[in-house]
C-alpha positions, -999 to +999 in steps of 0.1 A: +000+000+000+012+036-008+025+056+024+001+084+034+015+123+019+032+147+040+041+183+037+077+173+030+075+148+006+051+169-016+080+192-016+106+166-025+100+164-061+114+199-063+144+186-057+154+172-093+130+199-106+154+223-099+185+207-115+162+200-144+151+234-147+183+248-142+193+222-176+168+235-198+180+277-192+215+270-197+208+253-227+183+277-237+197+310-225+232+299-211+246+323-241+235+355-225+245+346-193+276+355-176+298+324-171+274+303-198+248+306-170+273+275-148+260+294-120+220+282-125+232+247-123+253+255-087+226+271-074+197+248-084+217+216-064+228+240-035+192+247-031+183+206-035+208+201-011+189+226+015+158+217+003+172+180+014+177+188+050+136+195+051+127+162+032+142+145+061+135+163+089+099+159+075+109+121+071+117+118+110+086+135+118+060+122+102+073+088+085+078+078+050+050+088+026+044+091-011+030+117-035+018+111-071-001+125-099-016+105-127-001+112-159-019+081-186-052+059-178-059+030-202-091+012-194-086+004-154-049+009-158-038+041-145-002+054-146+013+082-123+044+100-118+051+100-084+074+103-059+081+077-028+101+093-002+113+065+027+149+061+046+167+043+016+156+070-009+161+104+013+200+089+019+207+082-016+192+121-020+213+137+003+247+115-010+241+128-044+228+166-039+259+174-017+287+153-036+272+168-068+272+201-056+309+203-044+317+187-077+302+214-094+322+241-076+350+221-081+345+223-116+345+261-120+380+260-111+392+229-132+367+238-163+373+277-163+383+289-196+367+261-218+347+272-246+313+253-239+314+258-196+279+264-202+267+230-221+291+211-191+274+227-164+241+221-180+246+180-188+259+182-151+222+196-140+204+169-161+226+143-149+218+149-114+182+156-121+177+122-133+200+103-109+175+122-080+143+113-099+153+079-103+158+073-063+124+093-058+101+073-083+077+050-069+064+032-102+091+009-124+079+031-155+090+059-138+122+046-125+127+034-162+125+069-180+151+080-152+172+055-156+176+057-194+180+097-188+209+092-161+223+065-192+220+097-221+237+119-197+271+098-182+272+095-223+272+135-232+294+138-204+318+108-212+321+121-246+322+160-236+354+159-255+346+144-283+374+163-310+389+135-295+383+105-309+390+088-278+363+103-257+339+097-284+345+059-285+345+054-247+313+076-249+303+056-274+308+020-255+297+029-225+262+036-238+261+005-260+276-015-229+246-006-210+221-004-233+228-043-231+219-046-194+190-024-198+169-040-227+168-069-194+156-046-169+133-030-195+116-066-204+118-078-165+098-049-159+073-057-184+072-093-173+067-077-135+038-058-151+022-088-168+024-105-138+006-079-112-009-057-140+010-026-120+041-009-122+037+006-086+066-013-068+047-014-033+022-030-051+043-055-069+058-061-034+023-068-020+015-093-047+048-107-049+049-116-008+014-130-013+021-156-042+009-133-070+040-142-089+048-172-101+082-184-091+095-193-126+081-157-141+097-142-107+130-157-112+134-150-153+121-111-139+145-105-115+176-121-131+167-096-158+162-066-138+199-073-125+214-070-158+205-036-162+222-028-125+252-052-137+256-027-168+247+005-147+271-007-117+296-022-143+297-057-125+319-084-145+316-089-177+298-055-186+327-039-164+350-029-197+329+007-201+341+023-169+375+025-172+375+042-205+352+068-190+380+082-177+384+104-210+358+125-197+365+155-179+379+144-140+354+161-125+324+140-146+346+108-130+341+121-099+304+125-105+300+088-124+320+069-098+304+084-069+269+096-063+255+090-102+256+062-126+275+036-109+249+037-080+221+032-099+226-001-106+231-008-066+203+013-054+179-005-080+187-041-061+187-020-028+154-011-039+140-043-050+155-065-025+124-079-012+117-095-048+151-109-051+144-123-014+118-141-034+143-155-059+168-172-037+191-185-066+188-150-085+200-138-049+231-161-048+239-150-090+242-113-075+266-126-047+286-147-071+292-117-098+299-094-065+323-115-054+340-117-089+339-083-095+351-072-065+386-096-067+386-093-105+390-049-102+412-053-070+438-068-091+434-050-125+438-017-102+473-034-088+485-034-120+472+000-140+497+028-144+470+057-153+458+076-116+427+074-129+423+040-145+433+029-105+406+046-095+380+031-119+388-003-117+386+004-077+356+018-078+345-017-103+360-035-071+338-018-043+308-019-064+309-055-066+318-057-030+285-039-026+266-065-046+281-095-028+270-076+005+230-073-014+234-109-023+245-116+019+213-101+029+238-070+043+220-044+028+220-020+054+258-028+051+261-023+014+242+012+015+269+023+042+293+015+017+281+030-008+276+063+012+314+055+023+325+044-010+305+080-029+328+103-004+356+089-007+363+081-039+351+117-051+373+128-032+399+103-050+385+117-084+392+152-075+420+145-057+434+128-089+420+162-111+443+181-086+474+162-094+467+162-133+458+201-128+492+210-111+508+185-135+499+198-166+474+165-172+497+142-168+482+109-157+508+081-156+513+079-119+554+063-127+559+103-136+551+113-106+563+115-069+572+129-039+541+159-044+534+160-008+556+184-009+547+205-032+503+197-031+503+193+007+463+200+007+460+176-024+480+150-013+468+141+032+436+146+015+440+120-011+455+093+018+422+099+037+403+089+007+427+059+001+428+048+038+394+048+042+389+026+013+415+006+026+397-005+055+418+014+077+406+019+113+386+044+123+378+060+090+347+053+071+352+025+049+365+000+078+331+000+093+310-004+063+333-032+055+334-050+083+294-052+080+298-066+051+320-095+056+297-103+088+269-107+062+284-128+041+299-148+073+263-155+081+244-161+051+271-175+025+297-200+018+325-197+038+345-197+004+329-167-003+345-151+035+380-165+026+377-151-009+370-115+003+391-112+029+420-119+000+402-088-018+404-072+015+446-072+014+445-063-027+421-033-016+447-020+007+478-030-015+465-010-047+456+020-024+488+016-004+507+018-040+489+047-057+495+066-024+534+058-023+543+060-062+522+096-062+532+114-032+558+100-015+595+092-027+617+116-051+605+137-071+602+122-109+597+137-143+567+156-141+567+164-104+591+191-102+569+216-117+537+207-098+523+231-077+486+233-052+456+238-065+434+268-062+410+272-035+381+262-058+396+228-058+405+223-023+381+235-002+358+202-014+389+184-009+387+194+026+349+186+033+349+154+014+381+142+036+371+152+068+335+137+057+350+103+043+371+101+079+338+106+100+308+093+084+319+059+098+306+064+131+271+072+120+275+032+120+268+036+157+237+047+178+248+079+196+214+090+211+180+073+220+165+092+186+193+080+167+202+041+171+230+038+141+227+037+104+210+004+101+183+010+127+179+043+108+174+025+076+157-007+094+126+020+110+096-005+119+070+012+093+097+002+064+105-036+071+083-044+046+103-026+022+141-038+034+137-070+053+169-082+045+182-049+067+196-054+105+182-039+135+215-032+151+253-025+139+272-057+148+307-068+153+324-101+153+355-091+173+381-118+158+367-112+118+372-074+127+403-085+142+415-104+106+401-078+086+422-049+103+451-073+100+448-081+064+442-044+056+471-036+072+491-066+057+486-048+024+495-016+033+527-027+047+537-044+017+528-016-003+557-002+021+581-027+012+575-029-025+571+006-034+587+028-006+614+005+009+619-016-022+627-044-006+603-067-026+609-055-068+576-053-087+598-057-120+614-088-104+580-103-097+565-091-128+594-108-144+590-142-124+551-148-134+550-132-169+520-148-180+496-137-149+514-102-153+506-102-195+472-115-183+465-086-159+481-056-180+456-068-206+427-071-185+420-107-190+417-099-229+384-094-223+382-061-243+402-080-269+373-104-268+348-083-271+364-062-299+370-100-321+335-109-309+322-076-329+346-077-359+342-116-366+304-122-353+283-091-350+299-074-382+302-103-403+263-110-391+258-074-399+272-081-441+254-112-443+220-095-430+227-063-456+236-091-486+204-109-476+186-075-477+200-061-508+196-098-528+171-115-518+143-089-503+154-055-518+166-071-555+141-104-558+113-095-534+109-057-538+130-050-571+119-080-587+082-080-581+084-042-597+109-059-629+079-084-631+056-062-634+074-035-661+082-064-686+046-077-685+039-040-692+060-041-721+046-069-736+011-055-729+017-022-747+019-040-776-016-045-779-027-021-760-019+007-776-050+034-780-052+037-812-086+028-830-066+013-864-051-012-845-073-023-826-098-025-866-060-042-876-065-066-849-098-076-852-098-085-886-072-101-882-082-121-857-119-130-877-095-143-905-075-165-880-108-179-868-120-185-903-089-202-916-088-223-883-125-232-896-116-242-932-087-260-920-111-279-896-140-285-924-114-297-948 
């Protein structure tokens, strides 16, 4: 049943409204507007982001509730747009409003001078008004139409650049990429709405829990859905878009790897956990690809030499680590770490946009070194970041984590427990290594001319650091209102909606105990390989070529991919356009119009129009007829 509405929910729609508005003036007036109008799209998510604070002060108040207008009726079938504003939702509202907005200001700074500031800032608007939508909606349809929008604008942003042919293929692949995964979501939905004859996903919750569904229809539904959240959250194998996002602008990495596109995918099984609660083996397919995900980017990150290829195929490693926690029941746990995970790895992002920006864009991180002493601000920033997705104690990714691998302790394998807490020392060894080759050592090629950044840049710096070492301890119930993040999410009136939440932050002393350990196993031989160099990377390299070839090419899967489209798709594609042109364009179309104009040619012969030849072939044809007769009669 839909919640009841509220003053502050029938004001939450507003937010995206005003990023969406703020897309539509730029783009329509941005030209006659000092700065390109960049300033509409600040102000629209500072005011979402204030306008934020109200939804969930109203949310604390009141309870969750729900808002909706109808927009189609066929027959009994009515559609709305409408908004659903519960615990879940109002987090994911305030992680993307206030990472978006420092990104934004970050970007007047690291944008200023380009020639089309104002189209940027505009795509940025759109981007975030659809990323907000999509958490608000409370029908699938809805949800849809966001989704595909939040999918149109990581591509304009992807390939803002796109002189260069390089951004305009990576644009390019990441839409296709996901396109894939969201034809599935796109026909699970349909197959939802076949099966309940709604798109309202309380409803479909309601039906679902009371046998509506039928288990195999269920099961084909939900295994679709979670392609389109493996494309979106670029879980193995549609994983090979992310990475070369990276040609678009740092600041739209920040944006995609943080509080936007990549979430989508996680919020979506967040969302519809209760149906994949349904579909037990579905369940255990989304722990599976987390778990491969999350090992598969740990050790492609160990080996990149690009800052911000590290960070991508990091972020691919925590996002699976975020399914596998979903597919453990954990999702209280998992929407921590995403919170954890969107803070500190914009701040990464940025971070990373601050190093290229005093380096002149230079990206390979074996031309670097030693900037702590010329980025001080840039660079402790940047190891908060990276120790708190290290697992480091007390910052905010340790406690997130360590939820995690106590849900999967309870509801999976324990080859699934031994398996992540090997991701857990390749998290910590790929941070430990980005940290040490960038800021620490002697000074390399590049680094001698590096210099801070300007205030624009660091002040977010600063709050996303100080926020990515604290936000860990909202883990914990500090008062008798407030009884830690998953009794927050975990609110009686919304069991129904997240039963696979806890009631109560737990800890298993001896797995925090290994986890700390491991985390700081990896750091330490970070230390020894790339500080101390007492263990050589070359030598290793050297000693286990194969895994090292294997890992620089990223399993060959793009290679794959790339001979699966030249040799399959394309050669498909020139055996489809000969069967077109020869057999339905040349014999069916062409051939049936040939037919027809040499029938007509013979036809013109006698029919002609003219009166004598018609008199010609009458007569003729009475003396035929008479010498047929003779010759009979004779």
């Amino acid at each position: 049943m839909p919640f009841a509405s509220s003053i502050g929910v029938e004001w939450a729609w507003v937010i995206p409204a005003l990023s969406a508005s703020a897309f539509f003036i730029v783009v329509i007036f941005g030209r006659f507007l000092p700065k390109q109008g960049s300033f509409l799209s600040i102000v629209a998510i500072f005011l979402g982001f204030v306008l934020f604070w109200y939804v969930l002060r109203d949310l604390l108040q009141s309870g969750p509730a729900s808002f909706s207008l109808n927009w189609l009726t066929v027959g009994a079938l009515h559609i709305t747009w409408g908004v659903s504003v519960d615990r879940l939702a109002v987090t994911m509202l305030g992680l993307v409003t206030f990472v978006a907005l420092l990104i934004q200001v970050y970007s007047l700074e690291y944008m200023r001078g380009d020639p089309r500031l104002g189209w940027y800032f505009a795509v940025h608007a759109m981007f975030a008004a659809a990323m907000l939508a999509l958490v608000l909606a409370d029908n699938l349809l809805f949800l849809y139409i966001a989704w595909e929008l939040v999918g149109l604008g990581s591509y304009l942003l992807i390939g803002f650049w796109y002189e260069r042919r390089s951004a305009a293929e990576a644009a390019k692949k990441a839409f296709v990429t996901t396109r894939i995964g969201d034809v599935g979501l796109l026909i699970g939905i349909i197959l939802l709405f076949k099966a309940t004859g709604t798109f309202d996903i309380s409803t479909i919750f309601h039906i679902a829990e009371q046998g509506g569904i039928s288990q195999g229809t269920l099961n084909v539904a939900m295994f679709l859905i979670f392609l389109g959240a493996m494309g979106k959250s670029a879980q193995f194998p549609f994983h090979v878009w992310l990475p070369d996002a990276m040609e678009g602008p740092t600041p739209v990495s920040a944006l995609i790897h943080a509080a936007t596109m990549v979430a989508a995918g996680v919020y979506l099984v967040a969302r519809l956990l209760p149906l994949f609660e349904l579909a037990p083996t579905v369940l255990l397919f989304v722990a599976t690809i987390g778990l491969v995900t999350f090992l598969l980017g740990a050790a492609l990150a160990l080996v990149m030499t690009d800052i911000k290829r590290v960070l991508a195929y990091s972020t691919i490693s925590h996002l699976g680590l975020m399914m596998l926690s979903l597919g453990a029941f954990g999702a209280a746990a998992a929407i921590f770490h995403l919170v954890a995970h969107g803070l500190s790895k914009a701040l990464l992002f940025l971070g990373a946009g601050s190093v290229m920006h005093g380096l002149d864009e230079e990206t390979d991180v074996w031309k670097m070194g030693g900037l702590r002493r010329r980025m001080p601000i840039t660079a402790i920033t940047f190891v908060i970041g990276a120790a708190a997705l290290a697992g480091l104690a007390p910052l905010s990714g340790f406690f997130s984590k360590d939820e995690i691998l106590l849900a999967v302790l309870d509801h999976r394998n324990p080859v699934f427990i031994a398996l992540v807490l090997a991701g857990v020392v390749l998290s910590a060894l790929y941070m430990a290594r980005l940290v040490l080759v960038v800021f620490f050592g002697q000074f390399r090629a590049s680094s001698g001319q590096a210099h801070e950044s300007p205030t624009l840049m660091t002040v977010p710096l600063m709050l996303l650091a100080f926020f990515a070492a604290t936000v860990g301890f909202l883990a914990f119930g500090w008062t008798a209102a407030y009884q830690g993040f998953a009794a927050f999410l975990s609110n009686a009136r919304e069991v129904a909606d997240l039963p696979g939440l806890r009631f109560e932050w737990e800890i298993e002393v001896w797995l925090t105990a290994v986890s700390l350990l491991l985390a700081v196993a990896g750091v330490g031989i970070g230390w020894l390989v790339y500080s101390r160099g007492a263990i050589s990377h070359a030598k290793v390299a050297q000693r286990y070529p194969a895994v090292y070839r294997l890992l620089v090419h990223k399993l060959y899967i793009d290679e794959m991919y790339q001979w699966m489209v030249d040799k399959v798709v394309l050669s498909l594609g020139r055996f489809v356009a000969i069967f077109d042109r020869v057999v339905v364009n040349d014999a069916g179309v062409d051939g049936a119009a040939a037919t027809v104009w040499l029938s007509a040619l013979r036809l013109r012969l006698v029919q002609t129009g003219r009166m004598p030849n018609y008199g010609l072939a009458m007569a003729l044809g009475v003396l035929g007829l008479a010498l047929i007769w003779w010759v009979v009669q004779t």
